[in-house]
N, C-alpha and C positions, 0 to 999 in steps of 0.2 A: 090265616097264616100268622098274622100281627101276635093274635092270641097265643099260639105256641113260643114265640120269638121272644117277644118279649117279660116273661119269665124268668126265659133261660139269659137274657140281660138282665136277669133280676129290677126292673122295673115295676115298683108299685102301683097298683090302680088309684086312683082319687077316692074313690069309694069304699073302701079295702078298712075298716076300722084295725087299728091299732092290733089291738087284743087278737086280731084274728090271725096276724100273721107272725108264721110258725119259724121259729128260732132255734139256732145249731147251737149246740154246745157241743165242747169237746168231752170225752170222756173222761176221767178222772183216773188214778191207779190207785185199786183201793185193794188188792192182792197184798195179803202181812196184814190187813187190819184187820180187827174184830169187828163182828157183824154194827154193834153199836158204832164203832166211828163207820164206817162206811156207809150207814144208813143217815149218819149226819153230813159226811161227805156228798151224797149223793144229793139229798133234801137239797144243801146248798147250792147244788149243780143245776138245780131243777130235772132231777133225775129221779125215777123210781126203782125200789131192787127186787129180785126174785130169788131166791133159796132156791137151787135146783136140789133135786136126790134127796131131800128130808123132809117129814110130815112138820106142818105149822108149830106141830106143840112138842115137837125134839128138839125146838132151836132155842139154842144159848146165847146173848147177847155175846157173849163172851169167845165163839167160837170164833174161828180164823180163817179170813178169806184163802185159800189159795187157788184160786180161778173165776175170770170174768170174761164174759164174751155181751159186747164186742171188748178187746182190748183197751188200754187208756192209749189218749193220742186220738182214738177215733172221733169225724166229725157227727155223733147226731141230733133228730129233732130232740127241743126240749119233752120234756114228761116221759121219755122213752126209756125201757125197763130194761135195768142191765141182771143179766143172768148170774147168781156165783155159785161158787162151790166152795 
């Protein structure tokens, strides 16, 4: 029971290295930028991006986000890929 509990009190284990434990970030609002700043925005974030609806080699640095999911504001894990359009 302790084992469920204490989690959800966010309670660290002693044993628990560093490195291993997983960190929120919020999401950024990278909607209006071009794919290059948002890709820098995100890096930053320790965030990763997704191109939705276009093939790898159709994409322009240059093009313009207008849609992310999740939203910015949102809380998630770091390295977590945010979708745009």
């Amino acid at each position: 029971m302790l084992g469920e509990v204490l989690p959800y009190l966010e309670v660290i284990k002693d044993n628990v290295a560093e490195e291993d434990i997983i960190t929120e970030v919020e999401v950024p609002d990278i909607v209006g930028k071009t794919i290059k700043e948002a890709k820098q925005i995100l890096k930053e974030s320790n965030l990763e991006m997704e191109i939705m609806d276009i093939n790898e080699e159709e994409i322009d640095n240059e093009m313009v986000i207008s849609e992310q999911i999740p939203v910015s504001g949102v809380k998630v894990n770091s390295g977590t890929e945010i979708r745009c359009k």
